[in-house]
C-alpha positions in Angstrom: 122.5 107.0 82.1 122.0 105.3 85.2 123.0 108.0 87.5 120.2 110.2 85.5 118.0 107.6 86.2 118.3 108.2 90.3 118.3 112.0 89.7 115.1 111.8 87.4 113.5 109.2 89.8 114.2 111.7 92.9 112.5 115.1 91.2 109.8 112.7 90.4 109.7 111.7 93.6 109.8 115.4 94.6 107.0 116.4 92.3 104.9 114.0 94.1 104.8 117.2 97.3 103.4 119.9 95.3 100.5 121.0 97.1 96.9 120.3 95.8 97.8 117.2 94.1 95.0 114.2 94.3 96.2 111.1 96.4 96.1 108.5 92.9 98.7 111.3 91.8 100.7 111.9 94.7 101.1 107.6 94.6 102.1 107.6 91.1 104.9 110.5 91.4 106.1 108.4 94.5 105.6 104.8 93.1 106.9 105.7 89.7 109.8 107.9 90.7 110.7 105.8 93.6 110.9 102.7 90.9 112.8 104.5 88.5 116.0 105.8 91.1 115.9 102.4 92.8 116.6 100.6 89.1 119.2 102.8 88.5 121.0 102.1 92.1 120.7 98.3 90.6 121.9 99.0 87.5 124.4 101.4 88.4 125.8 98.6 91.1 126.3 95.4 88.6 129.7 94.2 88.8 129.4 91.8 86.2 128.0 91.0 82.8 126.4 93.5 80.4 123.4 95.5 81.5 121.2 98.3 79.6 119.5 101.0 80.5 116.6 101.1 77.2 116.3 105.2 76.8 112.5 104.3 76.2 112.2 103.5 79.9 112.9 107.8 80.7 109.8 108.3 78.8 107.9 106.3 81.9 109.3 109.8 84.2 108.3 111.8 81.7 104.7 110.5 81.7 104.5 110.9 84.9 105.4 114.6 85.9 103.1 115.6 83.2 100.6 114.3 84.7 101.6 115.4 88.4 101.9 119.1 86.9 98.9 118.9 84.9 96.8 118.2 88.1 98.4 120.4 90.0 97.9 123.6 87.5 94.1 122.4 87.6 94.2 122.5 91.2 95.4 125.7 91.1 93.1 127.4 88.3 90.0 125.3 90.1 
């Protein structure tokens, strides 16, 4: 789970270049992808004890790149 964490994090990340996209979504794809890879680098480097990944937290991705590619498919049409 935690290496599909960094790969969902980084085309989140990667959503946040479309072209056309407003600067508040552009920081979200970035802050909220960015976010999401780097907790899976930490969770996929403990050594020790017990750590989860909650499956709710992919929904946070999720949120986000429907957003990014519902502004940028009103960009578009507008």
């Amino acid at each position: 789970m935690d290496v599909a964490a960094i790969i969902i994090g980084i085309i989140t990340v990667l959503a946040g270049l479309l072209p056309g996209l407003p600067g508040s979504r552009r920081a979200l794809a970035f802050i909220g992808g960015g976010g999401f890879a780097l907790y899976g680098l930490y969770v996929l480097n403990q050594t020790s004890g017990t750590w989860e990944f909650p499956i709710y937290l992919y929904l946070l991705p999720l949120f986000i790149l429907g957003s990014v590619a519902s502004a940028s498919k009103q960009e578009s049409v507008g």
